[in-house]
PADRENMAR-274127 format. One record per residue: residue in three letters; x, y, z of N, C-alpha, C, CB in turn. Coordinates in Angstrom, 3 decimals. Glycine has a CB too. Layout:
BEGIN
+------+----------+----------+----------+----------+----------+----------+----------+----------+----------+----------+----------+----------+
| resn |      nc1 |      nc2 |      nc3 |     cac1 |     cac2 |     cac3 |      cc1 |      cc2 |      cc3 |     cbc1 |     cbc2 |     cbc3 |
+------+----------+----------+----------+----------+----------+----------+----------+----------+----------+----------+----------+----------+
|  Ala |        X |        Y |        Z |        X |        Y |        Z |        X |        Y |        Z |        X |        Y |        Z |
...
+------+----------+----------+----------+----------+----------+----------+----------+----------+----------+----------+----------+----------+
END
This chain:
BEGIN
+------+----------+----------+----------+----------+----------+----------+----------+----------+----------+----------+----------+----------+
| resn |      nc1 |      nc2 |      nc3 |     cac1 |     cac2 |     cac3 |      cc1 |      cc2 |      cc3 |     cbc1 |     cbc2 |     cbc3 |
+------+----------+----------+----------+----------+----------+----------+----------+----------+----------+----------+----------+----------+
|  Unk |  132.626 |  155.262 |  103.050 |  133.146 |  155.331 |  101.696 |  131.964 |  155.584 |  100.755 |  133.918 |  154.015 |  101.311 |
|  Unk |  132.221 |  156.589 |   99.893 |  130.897 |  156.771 |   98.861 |  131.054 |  155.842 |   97.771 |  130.735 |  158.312 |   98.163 |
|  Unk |  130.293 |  155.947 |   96.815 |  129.666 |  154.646 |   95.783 |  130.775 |  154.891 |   94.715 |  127.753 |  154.830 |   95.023 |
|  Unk |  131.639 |  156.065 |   94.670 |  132.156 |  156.235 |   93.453 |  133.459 |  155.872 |   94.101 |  131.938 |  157.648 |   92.649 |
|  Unk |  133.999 |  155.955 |   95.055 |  134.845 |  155.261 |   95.685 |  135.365 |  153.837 |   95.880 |  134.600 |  155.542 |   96.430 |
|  Unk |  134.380 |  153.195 |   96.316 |  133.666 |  151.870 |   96.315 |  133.554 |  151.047 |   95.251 |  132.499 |  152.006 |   96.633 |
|  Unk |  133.124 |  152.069 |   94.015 |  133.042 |  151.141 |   92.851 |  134.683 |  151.797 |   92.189 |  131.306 |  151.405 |   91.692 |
|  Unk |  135.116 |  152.252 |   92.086 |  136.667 |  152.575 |   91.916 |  137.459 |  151.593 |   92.759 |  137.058 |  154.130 |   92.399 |
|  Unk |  137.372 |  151.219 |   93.677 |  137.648 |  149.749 |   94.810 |  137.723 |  148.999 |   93.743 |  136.355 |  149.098 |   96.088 |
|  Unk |  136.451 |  148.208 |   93.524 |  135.541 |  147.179 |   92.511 |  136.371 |  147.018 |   91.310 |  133.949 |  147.808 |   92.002 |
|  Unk |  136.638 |  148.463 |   90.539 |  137.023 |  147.988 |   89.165 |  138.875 |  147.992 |   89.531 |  136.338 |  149.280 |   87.673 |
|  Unk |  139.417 |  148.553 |   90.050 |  140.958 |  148.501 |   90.421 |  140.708 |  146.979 |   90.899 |  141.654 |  149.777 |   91.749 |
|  Unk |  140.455 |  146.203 |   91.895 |  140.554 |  144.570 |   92.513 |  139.981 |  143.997 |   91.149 |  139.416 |  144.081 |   94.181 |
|  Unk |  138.896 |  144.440 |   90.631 |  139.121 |  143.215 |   88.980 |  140.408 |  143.508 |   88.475 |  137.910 |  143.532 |   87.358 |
|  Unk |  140.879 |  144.426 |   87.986 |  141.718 |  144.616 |   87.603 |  142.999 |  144.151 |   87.896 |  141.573 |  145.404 |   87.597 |
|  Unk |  143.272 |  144.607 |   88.612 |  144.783 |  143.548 |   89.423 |  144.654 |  142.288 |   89.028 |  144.870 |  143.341 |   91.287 |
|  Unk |  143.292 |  141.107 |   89.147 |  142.945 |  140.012 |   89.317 |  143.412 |  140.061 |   87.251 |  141.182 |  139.734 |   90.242 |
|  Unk |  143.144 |  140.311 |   86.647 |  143.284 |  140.403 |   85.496 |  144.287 |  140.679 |   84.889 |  142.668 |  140.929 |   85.202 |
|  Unk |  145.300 |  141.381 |   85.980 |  146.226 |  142.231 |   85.275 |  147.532 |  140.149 |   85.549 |  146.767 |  144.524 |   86.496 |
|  Unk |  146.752 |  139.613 |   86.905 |  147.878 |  138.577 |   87.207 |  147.637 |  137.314 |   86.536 |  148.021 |  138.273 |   88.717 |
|  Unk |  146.453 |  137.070 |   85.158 |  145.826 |  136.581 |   84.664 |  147.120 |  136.533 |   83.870 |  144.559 |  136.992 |   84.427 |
|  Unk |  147.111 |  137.726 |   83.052 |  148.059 |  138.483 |   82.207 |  149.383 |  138.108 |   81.933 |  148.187 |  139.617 |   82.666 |
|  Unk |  149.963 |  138.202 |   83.789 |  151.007 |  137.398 |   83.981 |  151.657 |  136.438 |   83.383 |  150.860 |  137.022 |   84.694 |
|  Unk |  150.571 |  135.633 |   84.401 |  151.089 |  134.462 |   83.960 |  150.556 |  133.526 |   82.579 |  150.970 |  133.748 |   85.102 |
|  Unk |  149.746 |  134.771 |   82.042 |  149.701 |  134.159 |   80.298 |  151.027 |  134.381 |   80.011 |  148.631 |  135.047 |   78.997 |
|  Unk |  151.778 |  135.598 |   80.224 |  152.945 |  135.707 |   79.776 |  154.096 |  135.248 |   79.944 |  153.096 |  136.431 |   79.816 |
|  Unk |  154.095 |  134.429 |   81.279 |  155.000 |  133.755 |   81.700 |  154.678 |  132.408 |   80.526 |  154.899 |  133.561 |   83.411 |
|  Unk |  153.770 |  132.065 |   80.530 |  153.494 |  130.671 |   79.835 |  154.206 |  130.933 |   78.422 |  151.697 |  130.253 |   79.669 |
|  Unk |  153.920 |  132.069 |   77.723 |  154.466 |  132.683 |   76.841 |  155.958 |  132.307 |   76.300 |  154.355 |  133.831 |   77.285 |
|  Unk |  156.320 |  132.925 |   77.363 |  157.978 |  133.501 |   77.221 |  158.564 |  131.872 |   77.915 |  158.506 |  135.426 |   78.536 |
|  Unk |  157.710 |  130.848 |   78.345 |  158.591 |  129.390 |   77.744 |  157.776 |  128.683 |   76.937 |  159.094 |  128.244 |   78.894 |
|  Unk |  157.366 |  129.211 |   75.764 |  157.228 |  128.554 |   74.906 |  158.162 |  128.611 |   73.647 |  156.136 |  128.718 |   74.746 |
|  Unk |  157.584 |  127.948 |   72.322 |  158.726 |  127.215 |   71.746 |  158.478 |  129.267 |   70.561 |  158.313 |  124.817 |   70.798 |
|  Unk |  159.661 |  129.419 |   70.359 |  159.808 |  130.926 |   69.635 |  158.642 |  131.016 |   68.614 |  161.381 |  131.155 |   68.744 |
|  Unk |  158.156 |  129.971 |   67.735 |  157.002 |  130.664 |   67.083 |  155.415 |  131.153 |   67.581 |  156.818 |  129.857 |   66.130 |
|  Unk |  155.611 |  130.079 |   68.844 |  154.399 |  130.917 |   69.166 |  154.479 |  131.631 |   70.138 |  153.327 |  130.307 |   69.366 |
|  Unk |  155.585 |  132.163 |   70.192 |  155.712 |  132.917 |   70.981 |  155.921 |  134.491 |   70.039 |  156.808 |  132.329 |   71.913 |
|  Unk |  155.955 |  134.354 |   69.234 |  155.851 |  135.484 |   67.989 |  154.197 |  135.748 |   67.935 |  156.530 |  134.788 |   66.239 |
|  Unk |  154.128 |  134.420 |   67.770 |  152.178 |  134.779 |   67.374 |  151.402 |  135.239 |   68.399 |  151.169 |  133.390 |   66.955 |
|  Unk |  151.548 |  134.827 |   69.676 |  151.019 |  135.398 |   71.133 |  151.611 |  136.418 |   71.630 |  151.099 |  134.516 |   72.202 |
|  Unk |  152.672 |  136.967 |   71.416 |  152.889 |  138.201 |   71.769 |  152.440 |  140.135 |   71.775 |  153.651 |  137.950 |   71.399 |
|  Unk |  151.850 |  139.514 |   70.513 |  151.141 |  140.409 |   69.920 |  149.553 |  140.530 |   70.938 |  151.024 |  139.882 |   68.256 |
|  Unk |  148.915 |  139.524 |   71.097 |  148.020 |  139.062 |   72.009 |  148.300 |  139.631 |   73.432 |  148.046 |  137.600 |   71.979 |
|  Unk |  149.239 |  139.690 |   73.806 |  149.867 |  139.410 |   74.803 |  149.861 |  141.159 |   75.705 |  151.390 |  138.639 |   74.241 |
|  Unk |  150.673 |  141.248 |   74.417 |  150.714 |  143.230 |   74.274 |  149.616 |  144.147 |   73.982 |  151.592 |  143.762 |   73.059 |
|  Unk |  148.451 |  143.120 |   73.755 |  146.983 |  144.166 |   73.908 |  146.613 |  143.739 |   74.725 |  145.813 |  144.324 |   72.962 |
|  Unk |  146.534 |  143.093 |   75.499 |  145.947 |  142.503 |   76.570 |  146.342 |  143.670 |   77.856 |  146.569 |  140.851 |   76.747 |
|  Unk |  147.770 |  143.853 |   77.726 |  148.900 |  144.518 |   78.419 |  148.096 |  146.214 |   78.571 |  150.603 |  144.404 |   77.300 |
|  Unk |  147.756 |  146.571 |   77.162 |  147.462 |  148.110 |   76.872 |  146.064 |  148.173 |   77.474 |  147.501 |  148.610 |   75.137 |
|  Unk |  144.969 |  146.974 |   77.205 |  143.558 |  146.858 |   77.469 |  143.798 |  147.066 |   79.431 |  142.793 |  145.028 |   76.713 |
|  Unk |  144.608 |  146.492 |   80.163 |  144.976 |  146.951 |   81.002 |  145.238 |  148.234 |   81.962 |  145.414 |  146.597 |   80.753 |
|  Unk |  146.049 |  148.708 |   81.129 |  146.269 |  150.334 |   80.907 |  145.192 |  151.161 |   81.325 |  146.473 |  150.725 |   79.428 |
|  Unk |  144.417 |  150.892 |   79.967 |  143.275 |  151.212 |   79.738 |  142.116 |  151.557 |   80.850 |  142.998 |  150.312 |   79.020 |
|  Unk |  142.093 |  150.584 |   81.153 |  141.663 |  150.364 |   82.480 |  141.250 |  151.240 |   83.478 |  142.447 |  149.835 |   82.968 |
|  Unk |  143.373 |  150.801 |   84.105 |  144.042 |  151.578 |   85.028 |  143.164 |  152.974 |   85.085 |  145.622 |  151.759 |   84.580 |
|  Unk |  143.346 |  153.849 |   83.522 |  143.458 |  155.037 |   83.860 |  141.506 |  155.698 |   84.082 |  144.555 |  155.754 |   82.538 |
|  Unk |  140.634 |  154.634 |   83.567 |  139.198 |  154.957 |   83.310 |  139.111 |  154.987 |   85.052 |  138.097 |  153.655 |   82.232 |
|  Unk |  139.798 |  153.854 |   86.009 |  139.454 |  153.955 |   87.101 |  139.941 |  154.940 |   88.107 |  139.562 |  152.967 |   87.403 |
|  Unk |  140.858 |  155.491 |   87.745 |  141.988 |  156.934 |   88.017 |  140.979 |  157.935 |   88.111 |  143.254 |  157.434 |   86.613 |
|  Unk |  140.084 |  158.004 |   86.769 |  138.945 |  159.086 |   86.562 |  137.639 |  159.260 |   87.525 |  138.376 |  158.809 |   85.216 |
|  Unk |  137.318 |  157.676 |   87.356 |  135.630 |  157.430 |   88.256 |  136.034 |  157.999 |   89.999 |  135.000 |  155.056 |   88.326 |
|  Unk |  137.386 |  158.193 |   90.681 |  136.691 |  158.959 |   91.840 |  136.535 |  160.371 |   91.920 |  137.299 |  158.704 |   92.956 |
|  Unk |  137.139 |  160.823 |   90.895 |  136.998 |  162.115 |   90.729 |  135.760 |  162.909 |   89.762 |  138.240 |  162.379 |   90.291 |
|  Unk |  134.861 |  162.222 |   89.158 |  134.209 |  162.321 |   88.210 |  132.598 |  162.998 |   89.148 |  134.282 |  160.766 |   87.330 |
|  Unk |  132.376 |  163.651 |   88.322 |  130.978 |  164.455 |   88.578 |  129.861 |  163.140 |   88.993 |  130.396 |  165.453 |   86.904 |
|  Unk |  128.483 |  163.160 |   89.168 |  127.756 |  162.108 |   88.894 |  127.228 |  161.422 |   87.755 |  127.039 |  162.279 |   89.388 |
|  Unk |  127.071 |  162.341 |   87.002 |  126.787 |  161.855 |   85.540 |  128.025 |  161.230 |   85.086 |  126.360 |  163.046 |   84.501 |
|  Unk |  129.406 |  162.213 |   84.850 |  130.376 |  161.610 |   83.968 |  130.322 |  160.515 |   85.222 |  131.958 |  162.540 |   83.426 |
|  Unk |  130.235 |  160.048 |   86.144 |  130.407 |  159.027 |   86.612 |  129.687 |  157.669 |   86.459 |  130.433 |  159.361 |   87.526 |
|  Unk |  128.254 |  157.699 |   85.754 |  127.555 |  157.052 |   85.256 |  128.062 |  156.590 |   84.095 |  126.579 |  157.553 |   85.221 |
|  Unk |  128.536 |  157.483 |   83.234 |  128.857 |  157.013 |   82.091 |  130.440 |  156.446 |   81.824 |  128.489 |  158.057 |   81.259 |
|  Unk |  131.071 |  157.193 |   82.657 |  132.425 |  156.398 |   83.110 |  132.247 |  154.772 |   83.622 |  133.098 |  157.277 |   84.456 |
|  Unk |  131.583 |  154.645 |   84.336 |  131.338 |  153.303 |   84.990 |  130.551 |  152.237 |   84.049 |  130.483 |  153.550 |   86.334 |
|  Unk |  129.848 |  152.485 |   83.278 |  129.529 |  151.878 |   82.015 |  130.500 |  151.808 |   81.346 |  128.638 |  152.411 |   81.303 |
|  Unk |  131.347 |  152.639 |   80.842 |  132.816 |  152.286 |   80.025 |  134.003 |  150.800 |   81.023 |  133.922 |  154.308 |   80.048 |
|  Unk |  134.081 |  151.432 |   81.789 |  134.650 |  150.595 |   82.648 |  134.513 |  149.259 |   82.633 |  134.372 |  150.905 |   83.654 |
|  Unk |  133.119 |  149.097 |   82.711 |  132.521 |  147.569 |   83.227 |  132.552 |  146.928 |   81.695 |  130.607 |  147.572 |   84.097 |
|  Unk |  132.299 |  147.808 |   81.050 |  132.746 |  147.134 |   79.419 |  134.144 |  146.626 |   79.061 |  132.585 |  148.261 |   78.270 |
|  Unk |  135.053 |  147.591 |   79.787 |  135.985 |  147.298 |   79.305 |  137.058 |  146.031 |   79.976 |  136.404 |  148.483 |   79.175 |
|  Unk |  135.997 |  145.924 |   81.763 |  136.827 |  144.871 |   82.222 |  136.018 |  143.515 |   81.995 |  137.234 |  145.112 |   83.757 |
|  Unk |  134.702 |  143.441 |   80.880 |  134.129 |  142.663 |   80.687 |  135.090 |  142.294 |   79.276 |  132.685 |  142.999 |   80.781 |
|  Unk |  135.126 |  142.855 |   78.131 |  136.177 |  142.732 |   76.990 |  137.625 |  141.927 |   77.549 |  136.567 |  144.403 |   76.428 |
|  Unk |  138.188 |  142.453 |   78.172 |  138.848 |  142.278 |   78.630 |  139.194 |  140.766 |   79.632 |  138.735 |  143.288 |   78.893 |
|  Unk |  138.325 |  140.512 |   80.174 |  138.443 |  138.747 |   80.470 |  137.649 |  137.985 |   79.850 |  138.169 |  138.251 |   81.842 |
|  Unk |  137.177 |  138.809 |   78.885 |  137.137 |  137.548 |   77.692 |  137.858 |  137.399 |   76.732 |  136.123 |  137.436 |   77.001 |
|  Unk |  139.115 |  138.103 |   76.430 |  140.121 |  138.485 |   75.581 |  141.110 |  137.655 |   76.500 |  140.363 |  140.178 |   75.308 |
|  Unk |  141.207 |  137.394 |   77.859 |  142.143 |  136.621 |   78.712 |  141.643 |  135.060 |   78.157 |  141.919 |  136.971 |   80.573 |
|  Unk |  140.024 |  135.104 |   78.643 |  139.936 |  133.897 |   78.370 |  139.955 |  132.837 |   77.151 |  139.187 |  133.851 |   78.806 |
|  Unk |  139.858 |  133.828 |   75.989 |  140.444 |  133.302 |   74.635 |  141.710 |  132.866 |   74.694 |  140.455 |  134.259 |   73.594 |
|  Unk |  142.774 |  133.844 |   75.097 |  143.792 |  134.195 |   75.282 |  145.010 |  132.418 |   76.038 |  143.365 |  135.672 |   76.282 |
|  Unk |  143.862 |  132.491 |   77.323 |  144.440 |  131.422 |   77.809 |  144.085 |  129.517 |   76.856 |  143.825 |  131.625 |   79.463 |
|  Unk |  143.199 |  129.937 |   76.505 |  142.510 |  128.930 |   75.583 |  143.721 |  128.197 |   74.759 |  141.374 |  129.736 |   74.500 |
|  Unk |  144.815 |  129.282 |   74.155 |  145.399 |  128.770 |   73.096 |  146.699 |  128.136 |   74.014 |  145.693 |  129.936 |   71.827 |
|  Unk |  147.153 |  128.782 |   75.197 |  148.007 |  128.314 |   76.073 |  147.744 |  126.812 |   76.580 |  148.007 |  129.246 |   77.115 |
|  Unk |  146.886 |  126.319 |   76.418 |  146.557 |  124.944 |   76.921 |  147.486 |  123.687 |   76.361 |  145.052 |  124.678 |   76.524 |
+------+----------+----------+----------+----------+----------+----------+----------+----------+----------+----------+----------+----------+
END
């Protein structure tokens, strides 16, 4: 397996791991009492798109030249770094 492969592996398995983070923020969500469930939803639904997001940067990195692959993979790692720390705020208020 080559490195751009490999690290396309890497960021898809964070991802999943994040995406079930997500989950079950949302499960926690959807039994809670309706107002905050107004106020976290919104939370809830970027978290959802930051996801997305993701998905599709890692769609790109096996197909990507070496350079755009350098710089793809820097986007990436940013974005699944943003991204569980936006969970971990996230879960903070669920407590």
């Amino acid at each position: 397996m080559d490195t751009k492969e490999a690290y396309k592996k890497k960021i898809e398995a964070e991802l999943d791991e994040a995406q079930k983070k997500v989950a079950a923020l949302k499960s926690k969500l959807e039994s809670s009492a309706k107002d905050a469930y107004q106020d976290n939803k919104k939370l809830i639904d970027e978290l959802e798109k930051k996801a997305n997001e993701i998905k599709s940067q890692a769609k790109k990195l096996g197909n990507a030249s070496e350079g755009a692959f350098e710089v793809l993979k820097e986007g990436a790692e940013n974005a699944i770094s943003a991204m569980s720390k936006a969970i971990r705020e996230a879960a903070s208020k669920f407590k």
